[in-house]
N, C-alpha and C positions, 0 to 999 in steps of 0.2 A: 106238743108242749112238754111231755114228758124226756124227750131224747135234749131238749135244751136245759131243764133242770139237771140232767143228768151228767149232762156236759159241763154244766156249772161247777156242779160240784166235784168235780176232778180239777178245778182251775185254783189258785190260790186266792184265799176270799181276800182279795184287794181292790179297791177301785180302778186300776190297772190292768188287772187280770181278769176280773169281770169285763170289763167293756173290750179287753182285745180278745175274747170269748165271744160275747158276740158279734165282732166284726167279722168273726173267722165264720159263723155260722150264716150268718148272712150273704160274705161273700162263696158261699157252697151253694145257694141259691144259684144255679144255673139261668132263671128267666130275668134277676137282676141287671144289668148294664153295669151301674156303677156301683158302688159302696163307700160311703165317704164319713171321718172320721169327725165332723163337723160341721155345723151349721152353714148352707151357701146361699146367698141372695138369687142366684141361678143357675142350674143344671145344663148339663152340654149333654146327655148323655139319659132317657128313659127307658124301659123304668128303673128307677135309683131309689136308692133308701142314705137318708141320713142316721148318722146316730151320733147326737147330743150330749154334752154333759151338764146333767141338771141341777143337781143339791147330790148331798150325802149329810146324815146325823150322824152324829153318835152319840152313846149311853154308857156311861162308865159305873157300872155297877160295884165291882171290889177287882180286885188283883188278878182274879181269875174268869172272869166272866165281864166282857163287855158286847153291847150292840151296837149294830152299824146297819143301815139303810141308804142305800145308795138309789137312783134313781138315776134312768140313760134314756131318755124319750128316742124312739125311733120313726123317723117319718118316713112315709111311703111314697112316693111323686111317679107320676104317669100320665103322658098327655093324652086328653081327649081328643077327637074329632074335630073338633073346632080349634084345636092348634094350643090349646090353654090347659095351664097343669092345674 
């Protein structure tokens, strides 16, 4: 956990930069198959991870000082046994 906060924070804190951050960390995942930049009704391709875009806030505090929370749901998909993800 600590090697992807760490990675974060060399990215430019953008919605942008965030989520092509961890597409990049994800796709370094060697056991992944796929890595997809968005939501699919179904996968060609296990095991695969999506990554979402969910909400972001922001908080405008004064001129100098604002927050932002972004949120990237990442799903994990992998078929079982019985053929069903």
């Amino acid at each position: 956990m600590s090697a992807i906060v760490s990675a974060l924070a060399r990215q430019p804190m953008t919605y942008t930069g965030i989520r092509a951050k961890i597409i990049e960390l994800l796709e370094a995942i060697s056991e992944l198959a796929e890595v997809i930049d968005h939501e699919l009704d179904s996968l060609t391709k296990y095991p695969a991870a999506t990554v979402e875009a969910a909400s972001h806030q922001d908080s405008f505090y004064d001129t100098a000082a604002n927050r932002r929370a972004f949120s990237f749901p990442i799903r994990c998909s992998y078929l079982l046994s019985s053929g069903r993800d």
